[in-house]
C-alpha positions in Angstrom: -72.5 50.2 20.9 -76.1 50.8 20.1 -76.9 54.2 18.5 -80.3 55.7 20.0 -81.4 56.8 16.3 -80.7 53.1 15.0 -83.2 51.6 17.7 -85.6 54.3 17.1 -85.3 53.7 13.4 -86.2 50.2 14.0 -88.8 51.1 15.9 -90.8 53.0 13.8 -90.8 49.8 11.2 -91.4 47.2 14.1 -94.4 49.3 15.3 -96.3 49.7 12.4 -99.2 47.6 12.1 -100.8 46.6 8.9 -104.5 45.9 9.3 -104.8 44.4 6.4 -102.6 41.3 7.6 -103.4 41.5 11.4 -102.5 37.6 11.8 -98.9 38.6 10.8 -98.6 41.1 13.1 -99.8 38.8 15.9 -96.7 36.8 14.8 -94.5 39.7 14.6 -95.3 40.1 18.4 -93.3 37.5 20.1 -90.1 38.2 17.3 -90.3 41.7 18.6 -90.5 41.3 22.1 -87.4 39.4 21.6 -85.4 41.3 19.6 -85.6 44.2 22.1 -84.9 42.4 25.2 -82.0 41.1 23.8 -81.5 45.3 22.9 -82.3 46.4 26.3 -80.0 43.1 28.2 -77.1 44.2 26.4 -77.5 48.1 27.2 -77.9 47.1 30.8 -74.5 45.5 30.6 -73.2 48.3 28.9 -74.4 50.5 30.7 -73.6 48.8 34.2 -69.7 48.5 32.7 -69.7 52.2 31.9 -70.6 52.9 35.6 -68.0 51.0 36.9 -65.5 52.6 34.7 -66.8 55.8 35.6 -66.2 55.1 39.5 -62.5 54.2 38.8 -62.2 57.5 36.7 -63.4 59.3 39.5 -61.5 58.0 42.2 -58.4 58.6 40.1 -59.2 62.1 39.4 -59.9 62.4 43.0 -56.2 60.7 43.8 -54.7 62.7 40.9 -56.5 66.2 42.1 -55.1 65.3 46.0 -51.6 64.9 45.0 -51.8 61.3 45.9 -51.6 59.4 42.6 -48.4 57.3 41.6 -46.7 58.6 38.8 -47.4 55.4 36.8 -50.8 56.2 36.8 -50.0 59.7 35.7 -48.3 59.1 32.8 -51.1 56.1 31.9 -53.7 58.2 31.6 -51.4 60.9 30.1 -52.4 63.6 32.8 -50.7 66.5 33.1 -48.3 66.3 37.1 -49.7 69.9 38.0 -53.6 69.1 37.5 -54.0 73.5 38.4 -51.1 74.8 36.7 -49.6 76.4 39.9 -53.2 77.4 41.3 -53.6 76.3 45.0 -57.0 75.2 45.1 -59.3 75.1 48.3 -61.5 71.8 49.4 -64.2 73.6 49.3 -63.9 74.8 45.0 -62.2 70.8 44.5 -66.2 69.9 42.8 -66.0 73.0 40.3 -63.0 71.2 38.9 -64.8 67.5 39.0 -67.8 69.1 37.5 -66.0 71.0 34.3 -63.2 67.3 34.3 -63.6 66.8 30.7 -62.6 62.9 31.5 -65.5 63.2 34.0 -68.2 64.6 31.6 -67.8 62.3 28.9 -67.9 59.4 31.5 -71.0 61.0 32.2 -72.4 61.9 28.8 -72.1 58.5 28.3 -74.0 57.2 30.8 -76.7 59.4 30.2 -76.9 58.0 27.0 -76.9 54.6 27.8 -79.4 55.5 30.2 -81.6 57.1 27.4 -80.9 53.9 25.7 -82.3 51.7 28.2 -85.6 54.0 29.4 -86.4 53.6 25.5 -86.2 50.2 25.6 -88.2 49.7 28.6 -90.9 51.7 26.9 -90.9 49.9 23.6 -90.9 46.6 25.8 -94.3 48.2 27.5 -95.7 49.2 24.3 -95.0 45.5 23.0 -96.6 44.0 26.0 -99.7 45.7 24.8 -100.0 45.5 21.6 -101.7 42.0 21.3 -104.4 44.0 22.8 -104.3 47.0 19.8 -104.3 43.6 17.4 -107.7 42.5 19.1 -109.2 45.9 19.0 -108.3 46.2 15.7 -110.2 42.7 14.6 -113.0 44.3 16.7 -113.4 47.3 14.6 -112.9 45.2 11.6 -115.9 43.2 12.5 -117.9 46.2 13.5 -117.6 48.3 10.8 -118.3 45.3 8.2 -121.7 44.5 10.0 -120.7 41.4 12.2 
């Protein structure tokens, strides 16, 4: 999986523009636009797996916390038979135990990760799409401050 710190490390090298050699950058351009495509297609399948996953997860919890889940499944997932230890829990308090589901929040930690993952992308896509233009202004000010 793609670490967040990796693609913002590789960022910080990819952007960098050296105005000294502005016609390599300009080649640079179309390598970098698809190098992070390729980043951001296979976060968007990563991320789209980890949803799925996450659905399954819940509606198993839901089955497990209900009393309705097979025993196979149980002892699959290793859960304990008693998911309240004896408590007898109301409908109405069942989402305090989704919400603090450790299963559940590192289904959804990861999510928002990938998530992260894939805004950051986008961006650095955007910022790519543009920066033919930086290059040009870049020649412009070149030009202007040696007199042409």
């Amino acid at each position: 999986m793609l670490k967040l710190d990796d693609i913002l490390e590789m960022w910080k090298k990819d952007s960098a523009i050296n105005s000294a050699a502005l016609d390599d950058a300009s080649i640079e351009y179309s390598k970098h636009h698809a190098k992070y495509i390729e980043l951001l297609s296979l976060t968007k399948l990563q991320l789209k797996k980890k949803e799925m996953e996450q659905k399954i997860l819940l509606r198993d919890k839901w089955l497990h916390f209900n009393g309705k889940l097979d025993k196979e499944t149980i002892d699959r997932y290793g859960w304990p038979y008693d998911p309240f230890n004896g408590l007898k829990v109301l409908k109405s308090d069942m989402q305090y135990f989704f919400d603090s589901d450790e299963q559940l929040q590192k289904s959804e930690e990861l999510i928002v990760y990938l998530s992260t993952i894939k805004e950051t992308l986008e961006s650095i896509i955007d910022t790519i799409k543009w920066k033919h233009q930086v290059i040009r202004n870049c020649i412009e000010f070149q030009k202007f401050t040696s007199g042409m």
